[in-house]
Steps between C-alpha positions, in 0.01 A plus 500: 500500500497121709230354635632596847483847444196463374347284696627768806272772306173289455579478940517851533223581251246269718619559803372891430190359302347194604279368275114631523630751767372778274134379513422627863572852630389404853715517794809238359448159673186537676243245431266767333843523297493147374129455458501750287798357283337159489181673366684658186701244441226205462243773310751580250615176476230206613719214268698544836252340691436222190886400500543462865129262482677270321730401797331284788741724778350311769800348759776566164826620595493860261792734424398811372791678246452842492190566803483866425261669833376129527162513349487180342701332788219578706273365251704148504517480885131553502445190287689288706892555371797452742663851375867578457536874294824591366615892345820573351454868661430602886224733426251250387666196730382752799141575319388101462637471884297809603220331269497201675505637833250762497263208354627268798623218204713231525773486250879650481644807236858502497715686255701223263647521160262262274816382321676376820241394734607346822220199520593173450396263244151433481369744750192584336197404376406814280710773346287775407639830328323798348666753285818405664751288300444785179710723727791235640771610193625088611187323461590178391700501821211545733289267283784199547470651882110463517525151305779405794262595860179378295393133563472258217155504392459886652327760340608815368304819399653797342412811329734630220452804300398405174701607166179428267285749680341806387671659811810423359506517088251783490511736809900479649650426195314731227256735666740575790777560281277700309390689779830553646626712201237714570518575842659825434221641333272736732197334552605165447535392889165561565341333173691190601377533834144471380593192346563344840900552571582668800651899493743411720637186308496724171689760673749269582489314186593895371815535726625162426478508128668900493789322683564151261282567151572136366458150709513184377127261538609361821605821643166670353251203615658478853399879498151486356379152731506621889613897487722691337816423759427124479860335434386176302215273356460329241224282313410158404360346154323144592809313362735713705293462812510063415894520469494689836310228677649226290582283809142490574188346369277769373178462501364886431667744330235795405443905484287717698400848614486805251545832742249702369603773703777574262219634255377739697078557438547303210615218699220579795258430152585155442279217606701290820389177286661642195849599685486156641461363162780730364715423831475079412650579115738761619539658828787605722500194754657157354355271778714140539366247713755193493625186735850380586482177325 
C-alpha cells in the first residue's frame, strides 16, 4: 500500500478519533468538555508542561502539527504565542477551532497536510509537534516541509514515540503478543482488563486478530500504539530520531513518561519518582528539541 492511501486512512482514523477525545465523557465541545481533557492529559503526563517551558512563546509566530481538541494550543496562546494549528483530519481541525472559541483565544486551526503546507518560507518562529510525525507514513517529507516555513535560527519541539522504551520492547511487542494468543481463552478479557487495558479495545483486538492471525511489526505496532483500528505508527531509536532531524541542530534528544496505567494496580503501586526515573532511561515519549541552523 502507498503512502497516499495511507496517509488517506491515518485522515479518516483522526478525523473519527481526535487525539485525547476519549478522556472526557462530557457534553463533546463544551468547555466543561475541554477542561476536563486538559486535566487528564497534563496529570498523566506533566513532562508536557516541562517540554513546552522550554520555549519563551511570548510574541513567536507557532504552528502547531497535529492540535488534537487544542489543549496545548491553548496552553501556548496563554504564554504569549501568535497561534496557527494545523490537522490532517476535519474532526479535530473543528475541535481546536471550537477550543479556541469557547476560551475566546486568538489563534487560527485549519485542516493542512503537514507534508504540503501552504506557508511560505520562513513563516514561523516555532514548530511544535506532539505524537504527530510517528503517524505521517512520509515523514521526512513533512520534516523538509517544517525545515522550509521555519525561520533560520527557529525552534522546533517534537515528540516521537520511542523504539527503546519499555512500552515498546516489553509490553506491544512481547506481552501484547503474548496476550493476544490468549484472548480466546474464557477469562482472559477480564484478567487483562485488571491489568489496565480497556474491554472494549480487547474485544476488538479479538475480532481483528479472528479475521488476519499473522501481521507483520509495523502492522502489529500501528495496532497496539493508539487503538486497535489505528492505520499506522511507528517508533524512533535516538539515532533514528537524529537522521530525522538531520537538517537541524539538535540540542536535546531524550526519553520520558512510563504509562503506568498499562500495569494495572501494580502500576497504581509504583512510586511517581520511580516511573519518572524509569520514564528518563526508557519510556514511550522520545522528546527532540532542535533549531533550523
Amino acid at each position: 500500500m502507498n503512502n497516499a492511501s495511507v496517509q488517506e486512512r491515518v485522515r479518516a482514523y483522526w478525523d473519527n478519533h481526535p487525539c485525547d477525545s476519549e478522556l472526557s465523557d462530557r457534553d463533546r465541545l463544551s468547555r466543561e468538555y475541554f477542561l476536563e481533557i486538559e486535566c487528564q492529559r497534563y496529570e498523566l503526563q506533566p513532562h508536557i508542561l516541562d517540554a513546552l517551558a522550554k520555549i519563551d512563546w511570548n510574541g513567536k509566530r507557532v504552528l502547531e502539527i497535529g492540535a488534537g481538541v487544542g489543549t496545548d494550543a491553548r496552553n501556548i496562546i496563554g504564554k504569549g504565542g501568535l497561534y496557527t494549528g494545523i490537522n490532517v483530519d476535519r474532526g479535530s481541525t473543528e475541535a481546536t477551532a471550537r477550543a479556541l472559541r469557547v476560551f475566546s483565544l486568538p489563534g487560527i486551526a485549519v485542516q493542512r497536510d503537514a507534508t504540503s503546507l501552504d506557508f511560505p518560507d520562513s513563516t514561523f518562529d516555532v514548530v511544535y509537534s506532539f505524537g504527530v510525525l510517528h503517524h505521517i507514513p512520509d515523514a521526512a517529507k513533512a520534516v523538509a516541509e517544517i525545515h522550509r516555513v521555519l525561520k533560520p535560527g527557529g525552534e522546533l519541539l517534537v515528540m516521537l514515540y520511542n523504539r527503546a522504551s519499555i512500552n515498546y520492547v516489553v509490553e506491544i511487542m512481547f506481552l501484547r503478543k503474548l496476550g493476544a494468543r490468549i484472548l480466546s481463552v474464557p477469562g482472559a478479557i477480564a484478567l487483562l482488563q485488571w491489568f489496565g487495558f480497556p474491554r472494549q479495545k480487547l474485544e476488538r483486538h479479538k475480532e481483528l486478530r479472528r479475521r488476519q492471525r499473522r501481521l507483520t511489526d509495523e502492522e502489529w505496532l500501528s495496532r497496539n500504539t493508539n487503538g486497535p483500528d489505528n492505520p499506522y505508527a511507528r517508533v524512533y531509536a535516538a539515532q533514528e530520531a537524529a537522521e530525522l532531524f538531520k537538517a537541524f541542530r539538535i540540542e536535546n534528544n531524550e526519553a520520558y513518561f512510563i504509562d503506568h496505567r498499562h500495569w494495572g494496580a501494580l502500576g497504581r503501586l509504583v512510586p511517581g519518582n520511580v516511573r519518572r526515573a524509569l520514564g528518563r532511561r526508557w519510556g514511550w515519549h522520545r522528546i527532540v528539541y532542535a533549531k533550523k541552523a
